[in-house]
C-alpha positions in Angstrom: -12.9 5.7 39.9 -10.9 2.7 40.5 -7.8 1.8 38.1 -7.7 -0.1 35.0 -6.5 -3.2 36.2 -6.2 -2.0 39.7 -3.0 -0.5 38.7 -2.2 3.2 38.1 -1.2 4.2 34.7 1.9 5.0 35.6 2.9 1.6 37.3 1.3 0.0 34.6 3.4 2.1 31.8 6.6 1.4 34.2 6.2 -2.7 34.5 5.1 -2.2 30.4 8.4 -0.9 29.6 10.3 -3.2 31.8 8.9 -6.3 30.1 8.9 -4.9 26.7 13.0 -4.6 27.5 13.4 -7.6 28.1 11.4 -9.5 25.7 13.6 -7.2 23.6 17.0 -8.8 25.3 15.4 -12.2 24.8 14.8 -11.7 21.2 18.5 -10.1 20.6 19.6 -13.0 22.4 18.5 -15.6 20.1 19.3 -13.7 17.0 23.0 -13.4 18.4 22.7 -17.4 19.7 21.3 -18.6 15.6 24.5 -16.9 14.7 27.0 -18.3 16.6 27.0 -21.6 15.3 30.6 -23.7 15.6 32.6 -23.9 12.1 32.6 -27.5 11.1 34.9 -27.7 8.5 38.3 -27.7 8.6 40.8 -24.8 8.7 41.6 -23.2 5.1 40.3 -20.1 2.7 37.4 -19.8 1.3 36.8 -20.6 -2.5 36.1 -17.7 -4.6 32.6 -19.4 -4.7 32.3 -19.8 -1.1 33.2 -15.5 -0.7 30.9 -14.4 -3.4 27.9 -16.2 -1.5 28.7 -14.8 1.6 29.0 -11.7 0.5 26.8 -11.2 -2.2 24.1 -14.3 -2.3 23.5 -16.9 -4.9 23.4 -14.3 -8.2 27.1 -13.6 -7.1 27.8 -16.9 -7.2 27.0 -16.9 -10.9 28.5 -13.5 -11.5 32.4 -14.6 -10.0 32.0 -18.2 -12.0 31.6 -16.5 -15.6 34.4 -13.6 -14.3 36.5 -16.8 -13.7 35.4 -18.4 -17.6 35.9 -15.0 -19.0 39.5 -14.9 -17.3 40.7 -19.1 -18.6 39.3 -18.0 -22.0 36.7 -20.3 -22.0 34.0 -17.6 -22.5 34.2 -14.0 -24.3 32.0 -11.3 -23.3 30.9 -9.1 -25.5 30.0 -5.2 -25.2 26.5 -5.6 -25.7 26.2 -7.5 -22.5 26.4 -11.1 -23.9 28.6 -14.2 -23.6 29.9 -16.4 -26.1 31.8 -19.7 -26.0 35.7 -18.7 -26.6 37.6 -21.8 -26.1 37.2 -25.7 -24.9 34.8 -25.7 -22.3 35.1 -27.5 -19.3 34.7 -25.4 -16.1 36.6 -26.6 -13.1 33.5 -27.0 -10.8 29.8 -27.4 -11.1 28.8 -24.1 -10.9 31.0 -23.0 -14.0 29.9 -26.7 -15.9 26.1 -25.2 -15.1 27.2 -21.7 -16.8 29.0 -23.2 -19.8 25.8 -25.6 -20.5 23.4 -22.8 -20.7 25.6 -20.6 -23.0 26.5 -23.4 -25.3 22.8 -24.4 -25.0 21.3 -21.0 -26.1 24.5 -20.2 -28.7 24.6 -16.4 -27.1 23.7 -15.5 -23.7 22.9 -12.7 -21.9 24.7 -11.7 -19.0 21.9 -10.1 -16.7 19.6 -13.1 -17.9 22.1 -15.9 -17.6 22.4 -14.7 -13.7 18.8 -14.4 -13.0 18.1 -17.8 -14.5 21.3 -19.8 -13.0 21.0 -18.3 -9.5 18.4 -20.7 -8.4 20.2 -23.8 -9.9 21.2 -26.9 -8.2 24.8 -26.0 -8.6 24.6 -22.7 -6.8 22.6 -23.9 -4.1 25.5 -26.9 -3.7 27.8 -23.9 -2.6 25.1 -22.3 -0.1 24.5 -26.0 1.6 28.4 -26.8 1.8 28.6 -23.1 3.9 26.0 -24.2 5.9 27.3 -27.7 6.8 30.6 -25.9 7.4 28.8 -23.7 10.0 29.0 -20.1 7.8 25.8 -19.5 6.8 22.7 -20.3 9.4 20.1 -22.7 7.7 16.8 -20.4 6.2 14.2 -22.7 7.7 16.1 -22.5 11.2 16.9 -18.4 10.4 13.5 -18.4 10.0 12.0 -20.7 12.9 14.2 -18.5 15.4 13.0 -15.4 14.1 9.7 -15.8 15.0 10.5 -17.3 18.2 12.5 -14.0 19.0 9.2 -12.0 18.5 6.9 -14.0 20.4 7.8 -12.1 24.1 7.8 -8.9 22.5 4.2 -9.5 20.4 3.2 -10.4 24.1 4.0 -7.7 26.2 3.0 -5.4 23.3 -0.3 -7.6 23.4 -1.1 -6.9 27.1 -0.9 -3.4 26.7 -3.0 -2.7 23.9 -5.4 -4.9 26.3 -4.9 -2.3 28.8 -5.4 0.5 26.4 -8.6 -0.9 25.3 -10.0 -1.3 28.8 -9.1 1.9 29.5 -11.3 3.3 26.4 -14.1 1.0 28.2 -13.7 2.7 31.7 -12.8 6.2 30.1 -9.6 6.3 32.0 -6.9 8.4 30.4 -5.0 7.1 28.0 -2.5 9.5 26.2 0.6 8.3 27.7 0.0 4.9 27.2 -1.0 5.6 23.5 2.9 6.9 22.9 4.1 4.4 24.7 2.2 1.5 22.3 3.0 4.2 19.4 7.3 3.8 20.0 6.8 0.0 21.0 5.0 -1.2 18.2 7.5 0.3 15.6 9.8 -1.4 17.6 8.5 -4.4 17.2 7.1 -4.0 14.0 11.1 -3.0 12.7 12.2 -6.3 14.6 10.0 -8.5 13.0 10.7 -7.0 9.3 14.6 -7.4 10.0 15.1 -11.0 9.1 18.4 -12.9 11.2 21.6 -12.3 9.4 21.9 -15.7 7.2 25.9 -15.1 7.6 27.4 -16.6 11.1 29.9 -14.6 13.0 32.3 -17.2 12.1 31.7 -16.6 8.3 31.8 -12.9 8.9 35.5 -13.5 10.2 36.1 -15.7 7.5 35.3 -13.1 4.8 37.3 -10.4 6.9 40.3 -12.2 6.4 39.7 -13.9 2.9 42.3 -12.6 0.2 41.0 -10.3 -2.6 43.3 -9.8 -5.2 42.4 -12.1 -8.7 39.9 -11.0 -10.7 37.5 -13.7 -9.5 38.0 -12.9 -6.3 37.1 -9.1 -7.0 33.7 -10.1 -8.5 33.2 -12.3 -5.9 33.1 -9.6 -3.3 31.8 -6.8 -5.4 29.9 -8.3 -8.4 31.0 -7.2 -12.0 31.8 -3.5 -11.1 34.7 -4.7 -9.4 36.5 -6.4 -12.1 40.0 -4.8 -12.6 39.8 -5.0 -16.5 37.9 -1.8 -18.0 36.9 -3.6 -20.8 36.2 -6.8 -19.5 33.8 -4.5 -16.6 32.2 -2.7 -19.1 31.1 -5.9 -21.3 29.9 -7.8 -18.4 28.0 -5.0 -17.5 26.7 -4.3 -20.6 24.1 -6.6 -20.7 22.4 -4.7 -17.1 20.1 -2.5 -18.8 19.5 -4.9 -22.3 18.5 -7.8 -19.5 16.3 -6.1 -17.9 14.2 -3.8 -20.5 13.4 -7.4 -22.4 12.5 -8.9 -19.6 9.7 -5.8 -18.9 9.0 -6.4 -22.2 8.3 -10.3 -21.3 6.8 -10.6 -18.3 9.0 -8.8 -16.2 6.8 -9.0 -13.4 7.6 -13.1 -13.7 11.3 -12.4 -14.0 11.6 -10.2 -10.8 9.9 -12.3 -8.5 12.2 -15.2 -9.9 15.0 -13.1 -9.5 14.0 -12.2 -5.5 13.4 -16.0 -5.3 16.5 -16.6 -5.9 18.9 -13.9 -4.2 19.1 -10.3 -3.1 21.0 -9.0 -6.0 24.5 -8.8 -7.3 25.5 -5.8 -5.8 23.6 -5.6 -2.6 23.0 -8.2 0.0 21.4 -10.9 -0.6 19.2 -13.1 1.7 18.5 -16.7 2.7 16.5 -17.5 -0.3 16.0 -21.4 0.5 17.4 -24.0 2.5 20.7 -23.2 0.1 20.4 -19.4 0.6 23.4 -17.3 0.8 24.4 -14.2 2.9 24.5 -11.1 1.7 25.1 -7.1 2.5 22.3 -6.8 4.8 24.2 -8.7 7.6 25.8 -6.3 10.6 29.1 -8.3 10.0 
């Protein structure tokens, strides 16, 4: 009986392997290459803004903007996890202008709900497009473009040998090896395709490295709300956690989540490239 292929199984498993390597350098290649963008901007620290998107994503952004309003006085959180306007608002950027319109607009304002809704604001996505012009965050529609272009090889050699697996089937050439093989390969792949390119550049993983964490602010903006030095100010912010979220289950949750997953990865994990304006988030390798 002649090969599959003329070629032995075990050739074929061999050159398999070989190529499925390499399409696996290829795609680690371009993964490491859509990181490695140049910094554009010029030298100097990151905002407190700028950190809590890189490190947390765009509900972060929101999160160290009302830790900076709670700290001027110009809002007062309250235990039950809500915010009230303390003092003459006026908020020294936009993102902090967006936060103080919706409180004043709703009288009080939920904490949990007030981070779900303003995450996916104009202002917010202001600070994600300034990192990426600056060359710290890679663009989504680019992440995304190169991801797929990273799989292709791999989905190709993985391709040709369930091809060869099928014609053996056909000829009733053995099989069982090759089976395993496909088996570890396809996970492979498949785990390679589900892990999206790290939104944060290696230049904007230095930058966070060496970024100062020592105000309040600046606390929140690397570890959300649970990081705020002030017990009772922590406690009130994150008072509202479990209030947000059983009224939003209550009303339509299901339409609040997928909002929420819209618009970033969370406040205390990583958060993803939601957008053109997407920010980084925990899931990076640094």
């Amino acid at each position: 009986m002649e090969d599959t292929w003329e070629i032995p199984g075990p050739t074929f498993i061999g050159i398999y392997l070989l190529g499925f390597s390499v399409a696996l350098l290829f795609s680690f290649a371009v993964r490491i290459l859509t990181r490695s963008g140049a910094v554009t901007a010029p030298g100097g620290s990151l905002t407190a803004l700028d950190l809590a998107c890189l490190t947390g994503g765009r509900r972060r952004v929101v999160e160290a903007a009302v830790a900076q309003l709670v700290e001027t006085g110009q809002l007062r959180a309250a235990r039950d996890g809500y915010l009230e306007v303390a003092g003459r608002a006026g908020g020294t950027n936009p993102v902090e202008r967006t936060v103080l319109a919706d409180v004043v607009r709703h009288g009080r304002r939920s904490v949990t709900m007030l981070t779900h809704r303003l995450a996916g604001s104009d202002s917010v996505g202001e600070v994600a497009a300034g990192l990426v012009r600056a060359g710290y965050l890679v663009d989504h529609e680019v992440a995304r473009h190169r991801k797929l272009i990273s799989v292709v090889p791999v989905a190709a050699v993985f391709a040709a040998g369930v091809a060869r697996w099928m014609s053996g089937i056909t000829a009733g050439r053995p099989i069982g090896w090759l089976t395993l093989v496909l088996i570890g390969t396809g996970l492979i792949g498949y785990a390679l395709y589900r892990h999206p390119i790290c939104p944060r550049t290696f230049a904007g993983a230095d930058a966070v490295g060496t970024a100062p964490a020592s105000r309040p602010v600046e606390l929140v903006a690397v570890g959300g709300f649970a990081s705020h030095p002030d017990q009772l100010i922590r406690a009130s912010l994150l008072g509202g956690s479990a209030h947000g979220i059983h009224a939003a289950s209550g009303l339509g949750g299901a339409m609040v989540a997928s909002a929420w997953l819209a618009g970033d990865g969370g406040s205390t994990g990583g958060g993803d490239a939601g957008g053109s304006s997407g920010c980084g988030g925990g899931g990076c390798g640094g």
